[in-house]
N, C-alpha and C positions, 0 to 999 in steps of 0.2 A: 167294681169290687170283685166280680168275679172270675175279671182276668187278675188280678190281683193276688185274689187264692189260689190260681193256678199256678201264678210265677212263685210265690212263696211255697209250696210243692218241693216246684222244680229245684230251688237255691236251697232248700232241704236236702232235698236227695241228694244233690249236688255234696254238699260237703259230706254228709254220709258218708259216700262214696269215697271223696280226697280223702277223709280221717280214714279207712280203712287202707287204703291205697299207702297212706305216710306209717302206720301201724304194720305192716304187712301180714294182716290175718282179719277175719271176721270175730265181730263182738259176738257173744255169748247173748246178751241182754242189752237195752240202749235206754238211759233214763234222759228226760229233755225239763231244763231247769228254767219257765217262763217267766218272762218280766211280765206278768200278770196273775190276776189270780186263777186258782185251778180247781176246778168239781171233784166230785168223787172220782168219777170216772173218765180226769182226764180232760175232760175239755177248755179250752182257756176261757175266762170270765172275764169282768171286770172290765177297766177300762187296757184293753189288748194292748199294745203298742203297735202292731203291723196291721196296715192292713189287711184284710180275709184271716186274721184270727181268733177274732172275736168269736165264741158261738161255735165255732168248725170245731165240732166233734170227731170228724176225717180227718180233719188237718195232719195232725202227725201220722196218722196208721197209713195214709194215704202216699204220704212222704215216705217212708219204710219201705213200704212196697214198690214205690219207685223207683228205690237204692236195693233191691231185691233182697230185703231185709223182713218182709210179710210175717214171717213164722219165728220170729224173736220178741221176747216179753218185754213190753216198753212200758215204762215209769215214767210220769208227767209229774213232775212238782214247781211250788213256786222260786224265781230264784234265792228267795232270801230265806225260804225253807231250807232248800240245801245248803245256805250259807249257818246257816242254826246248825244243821247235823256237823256239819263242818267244824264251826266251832265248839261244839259238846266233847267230839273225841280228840280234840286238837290240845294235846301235851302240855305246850304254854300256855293253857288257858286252865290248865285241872284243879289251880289253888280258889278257881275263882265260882262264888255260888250261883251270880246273875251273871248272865252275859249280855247285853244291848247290839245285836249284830242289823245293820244298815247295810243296804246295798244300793250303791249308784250306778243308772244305769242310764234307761228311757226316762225314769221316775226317781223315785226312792223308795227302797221297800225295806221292813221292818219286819225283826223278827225277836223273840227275847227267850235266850235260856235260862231254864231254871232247874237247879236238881235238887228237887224237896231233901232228899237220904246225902245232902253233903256231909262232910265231914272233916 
């Protein structure tokens, strides 16, 4: 496993790297959106889907640093959180008070919007 969480590092940093390379400029900030659950601070829980991501609290900051990324503010959320944020400001969805947003992935992850002050 703990060559494991080395190689998933690596294929971190890795694309890191290519999405800046296809972008032609450094991020500002890099938010990372797991198919698993996520702590306060970030770390993935839950039943992980990769190996060596379970628990690794490094995992990502570790990754960053590797894409020489260290000194940029990183957000960890779940994917079906950002799938929620997504659809809350998403235009075609404004008439609507519930949302039910699923995400297929490794799993299936659930999320549900709700805006008490609809109108």
């Amino acid at each position: 496993e703990l060559q494991q969480g080395r190689r998933l590092r690596e294929f971190i940093a890795l694309k890191l790297q290519m999405a800046m390379t296809e972008c032609g400029e450094r991020p500002r900030s890099v938010m990372f959106a797991l198919p698993t659950s996520v702590s306060s601070d970030g770390t993935p829980e839950g039943r992980a889907n990769y190996v060596g991501m379970r628990g690794a609290r490094t995992l990502l900051p570790e990754a960053m640093a590797m894409a020489g990324l260290a000194d940029l503010p990183l957000l960890v959320i779940n994917d079906a959180e950002l799938a929620a944020h997504s659809a809350r400001v998403d235009v075609r969805l404004a008439r609507y008070r519930k949302i039910l947003v699923l995400t297929l992935g490794f799993g299936i992850g659930v999320a549900l919007v709700s805006r008490p002050n609809f109108k």
